[in-house]
N, C-alpha and C positions, 0 to 999 in steps of 0.2 A: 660486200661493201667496197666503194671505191678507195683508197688508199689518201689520194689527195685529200678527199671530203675528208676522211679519218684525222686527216695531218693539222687542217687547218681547225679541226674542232679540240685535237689536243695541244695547239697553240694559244689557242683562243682561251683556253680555261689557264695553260703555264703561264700566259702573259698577263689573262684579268682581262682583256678588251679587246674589241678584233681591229683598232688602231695596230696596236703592238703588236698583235699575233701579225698582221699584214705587213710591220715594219721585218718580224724575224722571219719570214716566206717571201721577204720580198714581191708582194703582191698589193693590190690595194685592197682597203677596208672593204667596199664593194666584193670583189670576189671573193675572199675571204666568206664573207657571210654569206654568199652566193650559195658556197661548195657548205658551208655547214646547213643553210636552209635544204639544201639537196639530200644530203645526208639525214635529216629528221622527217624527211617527205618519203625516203626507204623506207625508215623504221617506223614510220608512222608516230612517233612521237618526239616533244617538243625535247629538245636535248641542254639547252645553252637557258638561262634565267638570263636575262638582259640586262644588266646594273654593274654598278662599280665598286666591286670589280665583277665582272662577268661569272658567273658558278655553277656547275654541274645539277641537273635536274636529277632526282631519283633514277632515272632510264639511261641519264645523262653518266652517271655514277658509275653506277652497271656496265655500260660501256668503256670507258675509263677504265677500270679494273680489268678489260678483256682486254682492252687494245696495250696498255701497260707490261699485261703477261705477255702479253704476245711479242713486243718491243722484246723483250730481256731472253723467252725462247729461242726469239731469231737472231740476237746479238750473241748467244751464247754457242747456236749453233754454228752461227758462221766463225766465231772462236775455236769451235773443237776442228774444224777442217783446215781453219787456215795457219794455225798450229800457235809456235812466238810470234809472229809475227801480228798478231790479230792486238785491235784494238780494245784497252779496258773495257770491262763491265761496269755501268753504271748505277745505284740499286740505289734507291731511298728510303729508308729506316725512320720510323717514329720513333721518338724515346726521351724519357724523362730525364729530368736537368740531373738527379741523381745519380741516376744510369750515368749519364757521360761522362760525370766527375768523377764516378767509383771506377766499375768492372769494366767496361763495354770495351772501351779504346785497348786496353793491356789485352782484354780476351781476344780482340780481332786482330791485332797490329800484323804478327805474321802473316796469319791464313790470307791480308788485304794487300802483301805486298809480295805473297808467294801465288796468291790464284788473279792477281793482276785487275784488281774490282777495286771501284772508288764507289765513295761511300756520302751519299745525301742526305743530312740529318737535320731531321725537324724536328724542334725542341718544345714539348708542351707535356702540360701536367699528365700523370700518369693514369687520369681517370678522365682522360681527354684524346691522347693520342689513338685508338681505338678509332674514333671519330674518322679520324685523319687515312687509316685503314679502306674505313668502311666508304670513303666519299673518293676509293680510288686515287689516293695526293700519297701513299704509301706504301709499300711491297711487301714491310713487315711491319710490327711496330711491338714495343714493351709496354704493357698493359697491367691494372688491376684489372679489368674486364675476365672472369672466366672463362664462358662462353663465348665458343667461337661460332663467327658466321657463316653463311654457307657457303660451304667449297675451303673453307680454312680449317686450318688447323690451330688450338690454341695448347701449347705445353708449359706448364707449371716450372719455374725458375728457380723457388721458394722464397722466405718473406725476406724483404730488406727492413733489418730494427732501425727503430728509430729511437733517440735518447734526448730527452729536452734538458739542453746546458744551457749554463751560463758562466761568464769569467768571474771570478773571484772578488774583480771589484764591483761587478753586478751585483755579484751574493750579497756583499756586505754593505750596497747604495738599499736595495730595496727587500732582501730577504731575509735579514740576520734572524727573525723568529721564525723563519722555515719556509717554504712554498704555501701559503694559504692566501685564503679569498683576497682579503683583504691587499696584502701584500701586491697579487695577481692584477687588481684594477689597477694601481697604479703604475706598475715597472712594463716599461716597452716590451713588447714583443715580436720579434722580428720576424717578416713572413713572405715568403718568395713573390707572391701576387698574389690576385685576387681570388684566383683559383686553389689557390695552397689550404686546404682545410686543415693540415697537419697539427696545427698549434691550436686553434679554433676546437677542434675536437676535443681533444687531452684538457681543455681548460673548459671548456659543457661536461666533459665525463667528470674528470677528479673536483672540477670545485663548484660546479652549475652553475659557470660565467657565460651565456650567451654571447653571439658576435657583436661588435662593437662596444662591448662592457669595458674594455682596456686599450690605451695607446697600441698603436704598431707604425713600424718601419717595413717599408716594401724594400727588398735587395733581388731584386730578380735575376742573380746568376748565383751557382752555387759556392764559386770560391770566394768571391765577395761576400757573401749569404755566411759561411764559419769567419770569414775577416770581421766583418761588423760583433760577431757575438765576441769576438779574444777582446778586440778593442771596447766593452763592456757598453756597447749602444744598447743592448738586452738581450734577448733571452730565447732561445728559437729549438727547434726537431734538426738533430742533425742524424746522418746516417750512420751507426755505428763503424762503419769499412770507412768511413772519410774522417772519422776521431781519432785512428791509430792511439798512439798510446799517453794521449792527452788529457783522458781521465787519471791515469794512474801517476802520472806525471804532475797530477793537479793543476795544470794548466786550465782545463775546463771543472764543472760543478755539474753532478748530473743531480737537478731538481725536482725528480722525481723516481729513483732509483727502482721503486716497486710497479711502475707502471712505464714500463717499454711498450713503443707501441710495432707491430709487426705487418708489413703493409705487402701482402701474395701480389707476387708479380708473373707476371704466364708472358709467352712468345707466339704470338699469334702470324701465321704464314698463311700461304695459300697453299692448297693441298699438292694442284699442280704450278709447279716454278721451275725456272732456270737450274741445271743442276749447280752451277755454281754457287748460286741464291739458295738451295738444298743444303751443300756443304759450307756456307756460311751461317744458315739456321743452326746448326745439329755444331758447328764449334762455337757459336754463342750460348746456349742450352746448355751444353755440357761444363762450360767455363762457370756460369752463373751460380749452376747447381753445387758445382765444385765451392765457392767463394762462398756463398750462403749456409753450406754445409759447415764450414767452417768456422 
């Protein structure tokens, strides 16, 4: 495959349009498209979906995912030869808005400023970023997904609990007779977005409240996501490692004490990678397992 064709078709999908991709190759939208039609007339198949924004076809994917590996083997090799001197490693990480508030940043901080690797983090639901993996837009990603795809690797993290609180003036605005149905349709419940089944679940399982049976508030980041529940907007799943000792402290109400919900998280890589992107897996793996064991 020729390398230019290569360059402008993983522009084209980084940028969304081969406007852009032609503004960061300095080239026109013309050529641009030129060297990617060149490129799908190699492979015999069509590689680029034409729309706004631009997106990787299935074969298009597939590609992507090789030429990505290949990016990070060659950046890493010309690191090992060319010793301090060599420029960072670049790696893009999927992972859940959990992940980044709890474990992820403390377990990497060293190993990302001692193996000299910056770190690209795409942030979406944890039964989502998999996606993100699998369409080649990531290198690794933290996953409910099991099942790894081919040529990856998926390794077990263990479960992040989750504990549904609320503040104590929530308790006592909408729950004073305890968590039940009743109570449940009325009082807010706060929920990351649209994607967040976390609360949605716990409230079909414990009390047979279907979606949309109850208020909710969207906070879609995690620090704001426990800020709204102290300040008693209602009532949401938080992750036990980001409640520290705010139950025992009574600061938070856990609303459901019998019913923790436990959500398996796996680390999905590619079999072959970067060795640095290797020893980045195996000190996040080990970090997780550590903290969750705990």
């Amino acid at each position: 495959m020729d390398w230019k064709q290569c360059e402008a078709f993983l522009a084209v999908i980084d940028a969304g349009s081969f406007e852009q991709a032609a503004s960061r190759l300095h080239l026109t939208p013309s050529a641009v498209s030129q060297r990617v039609r060149a490129l799908e007339g190699t492979l015999g198949h069509p590689l680029v979906v034409r729309g706004r924004p631009c997106r990787a076809t299935p074969v298009g994917q597939q590609l992507l995912q090789h030429l990505r590996r290949s990016r990070l083997l060659e950046q890493d090799f010309v690191a090992e030869i060319a010793g301090e001197a060599s420029a960072p490693l670049s790696v893009t990480l999927a992972v859940n808005a959990d992940t980044l508030a709890t474990w992820l940043l403390p377990a990497l901080a060293d190993f990302l400023v001692q193996q000299k690797v910056l770190i690209d983090l795409v942030v979406d639901d944890q039964a989502h970023t998999f996606a993100l993996l699998e369409a080649g837009l990531a290198m690794a990603c933290v996953s409910v997904q099991a099942q790894a795809m081919r040529g990856c690797v998926a390794e077990p993290l263990g479960p992040m609990r989750y504990r549904l609180v609320a503040s104590p003036a929530c308790v006592d605005r909408w729950f004073k007779r305890g968590f039940t149905r009743a109570a449940a349709r009325r009082a807010p419940v706060i929920v990351f977005n649209r994607k967040d089944r976390l609360q949605a679940d716990i409230l079909l399982r414990e009390l047979g409240l279907p979606d949309d049976a109850y208020p909710c508030h969207q906070v879609p980041a995690s620090e704001p996501f426990l800020a709204a529940i102290r300040l008693g907007l209602g009532y949401g799943m938080v992750p036990e490692l980001q409640l520290g000792d705010a139950l025992a402290r009574g600061e938070l109400i856990d609303l459901a004490p019998h019913a923790p919900t436990d959500v398996a998280l796996y680390w999905h890589r590619w079999q072959v990678q970067s060795p640095r992107l290797e020893r980045l897996s195996q000190t996040a793996v080990a970090a997780a397992r550590q903290r969750f064991a705990g």
